[in-house]
C-alpha positions in Angstrom: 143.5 41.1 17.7 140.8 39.4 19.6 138.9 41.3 22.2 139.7 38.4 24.5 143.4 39.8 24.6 143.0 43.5 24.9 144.7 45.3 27.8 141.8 47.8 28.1 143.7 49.9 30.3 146.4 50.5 28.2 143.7 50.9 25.4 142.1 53.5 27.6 145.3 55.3 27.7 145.9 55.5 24.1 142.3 57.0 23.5 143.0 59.4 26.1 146.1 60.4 24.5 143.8 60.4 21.2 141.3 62.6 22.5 143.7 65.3 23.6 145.1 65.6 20.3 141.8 65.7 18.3 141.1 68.4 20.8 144.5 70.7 20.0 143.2 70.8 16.5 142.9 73.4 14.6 140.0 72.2 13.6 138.3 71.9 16.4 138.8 74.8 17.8 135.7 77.7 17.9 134.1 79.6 16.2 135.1 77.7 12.8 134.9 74.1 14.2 135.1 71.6 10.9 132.8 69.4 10.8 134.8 66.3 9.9 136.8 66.9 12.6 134.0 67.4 15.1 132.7 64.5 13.3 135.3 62.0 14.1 136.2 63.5 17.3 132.8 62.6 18.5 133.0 59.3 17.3 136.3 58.5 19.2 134.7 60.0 22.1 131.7 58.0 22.4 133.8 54.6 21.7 136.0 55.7 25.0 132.7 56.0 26.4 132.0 52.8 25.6 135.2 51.4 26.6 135.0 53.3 29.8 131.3 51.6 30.5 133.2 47.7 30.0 133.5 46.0 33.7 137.3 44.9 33.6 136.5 42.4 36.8 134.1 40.8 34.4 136.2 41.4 31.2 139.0 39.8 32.7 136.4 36.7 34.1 135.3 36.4 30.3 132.5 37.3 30.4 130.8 37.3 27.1 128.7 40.5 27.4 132.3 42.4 27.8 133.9 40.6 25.5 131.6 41.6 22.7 131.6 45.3 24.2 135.5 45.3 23.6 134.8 43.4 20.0 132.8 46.8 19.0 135.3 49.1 20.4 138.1 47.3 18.3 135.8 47.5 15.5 134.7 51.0 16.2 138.8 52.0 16.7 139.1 50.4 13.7 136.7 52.3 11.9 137.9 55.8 13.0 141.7 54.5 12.1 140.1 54.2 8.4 138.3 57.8 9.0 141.1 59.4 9.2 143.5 57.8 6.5 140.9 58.5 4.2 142.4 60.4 1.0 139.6 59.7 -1.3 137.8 62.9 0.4 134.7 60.5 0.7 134.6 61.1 4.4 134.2 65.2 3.9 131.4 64.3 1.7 130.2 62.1 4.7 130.1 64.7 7.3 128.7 67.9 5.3 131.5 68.6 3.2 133.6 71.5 3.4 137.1 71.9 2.8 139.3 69.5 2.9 140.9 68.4 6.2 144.6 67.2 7.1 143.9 65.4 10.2 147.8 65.9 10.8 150.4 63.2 11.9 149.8 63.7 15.4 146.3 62.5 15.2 147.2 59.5 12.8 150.3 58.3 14.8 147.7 58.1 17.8 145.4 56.4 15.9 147.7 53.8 14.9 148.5 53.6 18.3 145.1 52.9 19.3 144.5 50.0 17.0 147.8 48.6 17.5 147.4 48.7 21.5 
């Protein structure tokens, strides 16, 4: 999808939705916070951020500074959707390793969601 076509409130709303289920994780919740989990979560988090800092007005004007802002938040989203299909277990030796973790189908069917939106 090109970031020229993105409804980036709608994308907003899917991340939202993205957010709150990273955060009823079991694995992000204290005192035994995982760090993939906290890992990705932060990542997602700071795209939204990003997404959040994009000037619709001048998104929808094309303006080329937003456009390329959206073009790393697809790419980002994209990223994370990879993060957490990951079944290799290459990502828990990215972020410290540890056990392990089942993001859970609520987490990927919001991810999907998010790339497809």
């Amino acid at each position: 999808m090109s970031a020229n076509n993105v409804n980036l409130s709608a994308l907003d709303t899917k991340m939202e939705e993205l957010l709150a289920a990273f955060n009823a994780h079991p694995g992000l919740q204290p005192p035994n916070t995982h760090p993939t989990v906290f890992f990705v979560a932060d990542f997602v988090h700071n795209t939204h951020r990003a997404l959040k800092n994009i000037d619709q007005a001048k998104y929808q004007a094309g303006d080329a500074a937003c456009q390329q802002e959206a073009t790393e938040v697809l790419g980002r989203n994209g990223f994370a959707n990879m993060l957490i299909s990951d079944a290799t277990g290459r990502l828990n030796a990215l972020t410290g390793g540890g056990p392990p973790v089942d993001f859970g189908d609520d987490i990927r069917a919001k991810i999907k969601e998010v790339v497809e939106a």
